[in-house]
Each structure stands twice: as structure tokens, then as C-alpha cells.
C-alpha positions in Angstrom: 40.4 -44.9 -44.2 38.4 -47.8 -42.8 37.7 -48.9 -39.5 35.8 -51.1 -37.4 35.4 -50.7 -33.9 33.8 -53.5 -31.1 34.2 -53.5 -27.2 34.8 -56.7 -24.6 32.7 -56.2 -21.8 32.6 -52.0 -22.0 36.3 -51.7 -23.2 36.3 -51.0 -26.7 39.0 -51.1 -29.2 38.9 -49.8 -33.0 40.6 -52.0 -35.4 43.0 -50.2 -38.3 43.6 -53.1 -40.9 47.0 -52.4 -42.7 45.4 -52.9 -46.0 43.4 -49.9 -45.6 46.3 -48.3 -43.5 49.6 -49.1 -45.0 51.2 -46.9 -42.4 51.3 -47.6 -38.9 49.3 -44.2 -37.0 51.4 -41.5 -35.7 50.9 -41.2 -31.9 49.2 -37.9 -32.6 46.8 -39.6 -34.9 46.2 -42.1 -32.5 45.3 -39.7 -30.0 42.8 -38.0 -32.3 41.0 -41.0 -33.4 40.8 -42.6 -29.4 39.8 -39.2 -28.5 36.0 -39.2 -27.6 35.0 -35.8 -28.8 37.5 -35.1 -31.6 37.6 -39.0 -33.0 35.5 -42.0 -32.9 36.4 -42.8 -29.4 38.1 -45.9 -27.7 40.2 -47.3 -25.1 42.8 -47.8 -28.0 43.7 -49.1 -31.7 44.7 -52.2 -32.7 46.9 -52.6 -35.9 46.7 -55.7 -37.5 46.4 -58.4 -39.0 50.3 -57.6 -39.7 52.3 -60.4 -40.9 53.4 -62.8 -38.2 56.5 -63.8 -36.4 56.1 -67.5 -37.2 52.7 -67.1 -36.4 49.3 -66.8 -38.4 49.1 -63.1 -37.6 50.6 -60.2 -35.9 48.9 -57.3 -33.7 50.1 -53.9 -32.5 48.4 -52.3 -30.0 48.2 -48.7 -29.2 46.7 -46.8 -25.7 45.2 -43.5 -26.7 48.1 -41.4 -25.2 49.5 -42.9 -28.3 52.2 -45.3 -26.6 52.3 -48.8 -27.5 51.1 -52.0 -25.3 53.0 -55.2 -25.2 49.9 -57.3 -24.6 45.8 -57.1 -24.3 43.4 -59.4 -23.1 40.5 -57.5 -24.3 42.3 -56.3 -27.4 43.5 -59.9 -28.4 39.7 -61.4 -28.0 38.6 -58.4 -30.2 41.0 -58.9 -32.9 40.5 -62.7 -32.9 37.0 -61.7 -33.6 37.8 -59.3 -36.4 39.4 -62.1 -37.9 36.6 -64.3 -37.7 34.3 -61.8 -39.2 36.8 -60.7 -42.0 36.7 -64.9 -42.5 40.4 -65.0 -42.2 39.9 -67.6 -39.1 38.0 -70.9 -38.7 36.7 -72.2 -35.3 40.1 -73.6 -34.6 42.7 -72.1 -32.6 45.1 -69.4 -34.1 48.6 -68.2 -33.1 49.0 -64.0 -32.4 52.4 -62.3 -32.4 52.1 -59.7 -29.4 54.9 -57.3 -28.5 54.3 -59.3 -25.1 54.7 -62.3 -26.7 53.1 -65.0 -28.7 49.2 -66.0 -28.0 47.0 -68.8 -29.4 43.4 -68.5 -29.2 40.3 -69.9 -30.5 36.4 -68.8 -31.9 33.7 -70.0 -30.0 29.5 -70.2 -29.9 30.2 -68.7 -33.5 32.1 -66.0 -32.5 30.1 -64.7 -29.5 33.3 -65.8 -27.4 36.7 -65.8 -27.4 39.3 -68.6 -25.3 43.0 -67.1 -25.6 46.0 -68.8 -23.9 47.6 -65.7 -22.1 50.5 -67.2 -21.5 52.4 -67.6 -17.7 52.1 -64.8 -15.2 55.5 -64.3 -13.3 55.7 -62.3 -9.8 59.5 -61.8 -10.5 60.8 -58.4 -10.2 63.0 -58.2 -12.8 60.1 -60.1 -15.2 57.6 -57.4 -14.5 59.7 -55.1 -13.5 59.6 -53.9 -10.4 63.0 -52.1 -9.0 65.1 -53.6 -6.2 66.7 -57.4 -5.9 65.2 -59.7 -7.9 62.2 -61.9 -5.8 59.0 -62.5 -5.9 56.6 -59.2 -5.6 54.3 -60.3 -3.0 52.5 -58.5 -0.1 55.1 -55.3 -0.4 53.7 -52.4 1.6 54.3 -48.5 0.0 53.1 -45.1 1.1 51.2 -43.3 -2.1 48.7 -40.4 -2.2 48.4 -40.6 1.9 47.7 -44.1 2.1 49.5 -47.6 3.1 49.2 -49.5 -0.1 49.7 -53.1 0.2 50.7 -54.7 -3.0 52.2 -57.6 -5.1 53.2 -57.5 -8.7 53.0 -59.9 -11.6 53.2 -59.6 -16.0 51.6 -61.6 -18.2 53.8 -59.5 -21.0 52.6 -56.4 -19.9 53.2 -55.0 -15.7 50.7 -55.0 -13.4 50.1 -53.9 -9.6 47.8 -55.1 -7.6 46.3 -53.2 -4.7 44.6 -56.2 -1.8 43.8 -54.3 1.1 41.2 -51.4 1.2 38.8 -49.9 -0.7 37.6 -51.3 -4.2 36.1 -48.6 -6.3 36.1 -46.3 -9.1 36.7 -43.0 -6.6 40.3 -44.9 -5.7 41.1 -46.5 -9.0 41.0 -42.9 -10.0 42.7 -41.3 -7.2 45.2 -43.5 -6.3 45.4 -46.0 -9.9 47.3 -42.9 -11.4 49.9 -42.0 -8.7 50.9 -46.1 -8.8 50.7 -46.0 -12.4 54.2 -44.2 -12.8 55.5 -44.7 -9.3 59.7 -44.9 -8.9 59.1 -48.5 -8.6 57.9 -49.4 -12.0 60.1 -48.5 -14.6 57.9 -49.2 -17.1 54.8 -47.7 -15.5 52.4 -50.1 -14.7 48.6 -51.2 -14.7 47.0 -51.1 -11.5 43.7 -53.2 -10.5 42.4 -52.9 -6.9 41.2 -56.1 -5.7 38.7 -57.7 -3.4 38.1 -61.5 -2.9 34.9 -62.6 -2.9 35.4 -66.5 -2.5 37.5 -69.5 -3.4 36.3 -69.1 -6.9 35.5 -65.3 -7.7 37.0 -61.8 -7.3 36.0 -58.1 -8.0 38.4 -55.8 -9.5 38.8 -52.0 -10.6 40.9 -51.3 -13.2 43.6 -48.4 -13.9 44.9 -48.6 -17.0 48.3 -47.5 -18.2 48.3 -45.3 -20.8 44.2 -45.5 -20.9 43.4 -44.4 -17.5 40.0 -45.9 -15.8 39.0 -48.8 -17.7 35.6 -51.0 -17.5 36.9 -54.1 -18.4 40.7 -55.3 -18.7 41.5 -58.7 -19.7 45.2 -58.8 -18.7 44.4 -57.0 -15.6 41.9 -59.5 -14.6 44.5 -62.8 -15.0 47.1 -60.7 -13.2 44.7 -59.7 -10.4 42.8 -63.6 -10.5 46.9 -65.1 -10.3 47.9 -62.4 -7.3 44.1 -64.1 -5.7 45.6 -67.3 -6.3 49.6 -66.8 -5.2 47.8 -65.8 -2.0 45.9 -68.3 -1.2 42.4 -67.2 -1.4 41.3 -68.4 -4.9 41.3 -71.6 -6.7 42.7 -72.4 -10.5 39.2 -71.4 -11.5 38.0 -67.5 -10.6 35.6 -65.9 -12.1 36.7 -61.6 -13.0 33.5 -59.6 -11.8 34.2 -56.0 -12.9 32.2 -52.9 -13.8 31.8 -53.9 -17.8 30.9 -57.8 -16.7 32.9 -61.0 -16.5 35.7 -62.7 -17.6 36.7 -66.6 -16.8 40.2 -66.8 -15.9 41.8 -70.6 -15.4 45.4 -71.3 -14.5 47.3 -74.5 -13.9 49.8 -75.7 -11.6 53.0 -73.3 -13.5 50.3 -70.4 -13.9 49.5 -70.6 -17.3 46.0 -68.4 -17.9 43.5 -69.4 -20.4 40.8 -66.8 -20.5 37.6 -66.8 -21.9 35.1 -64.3 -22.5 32.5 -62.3 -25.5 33.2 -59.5 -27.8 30.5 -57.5 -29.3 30.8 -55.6 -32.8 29.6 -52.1 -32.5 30.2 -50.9 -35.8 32.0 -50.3 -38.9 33.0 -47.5 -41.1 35.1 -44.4 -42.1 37.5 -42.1 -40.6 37.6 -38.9 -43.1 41.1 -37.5 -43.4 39.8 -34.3 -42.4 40.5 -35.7 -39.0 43.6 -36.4 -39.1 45.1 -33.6 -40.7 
């Protein structure tokens, strides 16, 4: 039962290749292998390379509650780099089926990063979705765990909130990111990210993460949050992602297509003894 497990920027993933798991993990094997003290210990599994929907591969991704993803910045850049290492992928760009939807992405510096197309944010309600008529989630105001949270929404295949006004740290991510996470308004659930503009070209982010809970790094979260930065005003096409587990680059053009860009590190390889999961 092998694995191999790496982390983008402090968010690590473990990587369950169907030819040495010809069945897909059981949500309570999922949460036994994520777990930190009774598993290896990750931020979630990804299940691939799968045979793709008239692509080059397919990817599943799991959070360790066990409930499935529809899209992951950091996962995709770690299983493009999988691929690379496994020699399946060349330093041209490659085409992921997502249950969020399609991705291309592409190897660079030899695999120390990764460039993935993330495809084009949408603030629409119903896209995300957020309940109510269908507009444009921007600059909505809520009351949650005692405080006025002011808001606006956005999916890049998965939902995310994002919190502009008050305090950005861990504390709140932790206190309020959970409340927001399965708030009446998101069907779904949702991420959450709590964001502070540093200039025209840079913001800081802390990350809740649906169905992962406080996260280092998030590379969806950090195009939703950098295109909220942007809807509003206050950022540029390019922003820069600071966030507890380092940086991402996050570009966008005039329809909000993201392109991101950022490293994945291998941490190690191995494997999982059944005892584990029985």
C-alpha cells in the first residue's frame, strides 16, 4: 500500500496512486491515514493519476473528514509534481480533470515549481453558491459569532468567503473560519480566508479550510481571496499571496482567469501497513 506524501508551502497532501490502490479509500480510511497521530498525517489525499475526461489525467481529492473537494490549488501543483517525478510528464503543460473542472498546468526550474491555469473565478451567487437572488457577492455584511462580518464570495470550482474588514490572524481564522464554514448561506459549506491588503500588488491571508480546518497554505483560497483584492479595487492583475506557509503568485486577466504559480517539496515516500486500516 504505497504512498508518497509532499507539502506546497506547509500544506501537505499524500498521494494514493490507483495502481497501488485499485480502490478508491473509504471515508473512514481516509480519516485514518490524514489523521496525525493514528496515520501519516496530511491536509488530505489525492487519488490519482485516474484516467482522464479527455484529458491527460484525472485527480480526486479528498479532505481528511473524508469528504471530497472539487478543486485544489495546492493539491493540483502537488500532483503535477508527482507526475513529474513518476516521469509520466515532460516540462510542457498537461491537462487535469478536477471534479471542479478541467486544469492545464506546467513543470518548471525542473520541477521545483509549478504554473496551473485555475481557471475563472465568478462572484455569482448561484456559481458559488451563495443563497438568495442571483448577483454578484460583493461587500455583504452578516452577524456570526458576535461580530459584523463583511464579506464577498467567489468559486474557482470550489466556494469560497472572504472576510475584508478586521482582524487577520490564526486566533479568528479559528474562531470565526468555522462558524462561516457551514453558515445558512452556503449550501455547500464554504472555505473562508480573512484578508488584509497590503498594496496594489500584495495581500496577506488566513486560511479556514472546509473540511480541513486551519490551513497554512491554500492555493484556491489565495486566487479567490487575490480576485475579491482585485473586484474591489485595491489590487492589480499581479498580487503576490503572503500567508503563514509562504507565497503564492497569483495573475489574472481582464475576464479573471488565474494562473498561479508556486513550489512543491517532496517529503517522502513509502508504506502504509494494512494494520492501519483495518
Amino acid at each position: 500500500m504505497r504512498f508518497a506524501k509532499y507539502h506546497g508551502l506547509g500544506n501537505d497532501y499524500i498521494v494514493l496512486d490507483p495502481q497501488h490502490w485499485p480502490a478508491v479509500p473509504t471515508e473512514k480510511q481516509i480519516k485514518t491515514i490524514c489523521h496525525r497521530n493514528f496515520g501519516i498525517g496530511s491536509d488530505g489525499i489525492l487519488y490519482g493519476p485516474m484516467e482522464g475526461k479527455e484529458t491527460d489525467f484525472g485527480l480526486r481529492i479528498f479532505n481528511p473528514d473524508g469528504s471530497e473537494a472539487e478543486k485544489s490549488g495546492n493539491g493540483l501543483r502537488i500532483f503535477v509534481r508527482y507526475l513529474w517525478d513518476q516521469g509520466l510528464i515532460a516540462e510542457k503543460p498537461v491537462k487535469i480533470w478536477t471534479l471542479g473542472g478541467n486544469v492545464n498546468a506546467e513543470v518548471k526550474n525542473d520541477g521545483q515549481e509549478i504554473r496551473v491555469a485555475m481557471g475563472r473565478v465568478s462572484f455569482q451567487s448561484k456559481d458559488i453558491p451563495v443563497m438568495g437572488t442571483d448577483r454578484d457577492v460583493i461587500n455583504e455584511t452578516i452577524q456570526v459569532g458576535g461580530e459584523r462580518i463583511v464579506f464577498s464570495a467567489a468559486t474557482i470550482g470550489n466556494p469560497h468567503c472572504v472576510v475584508t474588514e478586521g482582524e487577520v490572524s490564526s486566533e479568528r481564522a479559528c474562531r470565526i473560519g468555522p462558524l462561516l464554514e457551514k453558515y445558512e448561506l452556503f449550501p455547500n459549506k464554504t472555505n473562508v480566508q480573512f484578508l488584509r491588503v497590503v498594496n496594489r500588488a500584495a495581500i496577506q491571508i488566513e486560511i479556514w479550510e472546509r473540511g480541513a480546518g486551519y490551513t497554512l497554505a491554500s492555493g484556491s483560497s489565495s486566487v479567490a481571496s487575490a480576485a475579491v483584492a482585485k473586484k474591489l479595487g485595491l489590487c492589480d492583475n499581479h498580487i503576490t499571496v503572503h500567508m503563514p506557509g509562504g507565497n503564492l503568485s497569483i495573475e489574472f486577466n481582464e475576464n479573471y482567469d488565474a494562473m498561479m504559480t508556486g513550489p512543491v517539496t517532496a517529503i517522502a515516500a513509502g508504506q502504509i501497513h494494512r494494520e492501519v486500516l483495518e
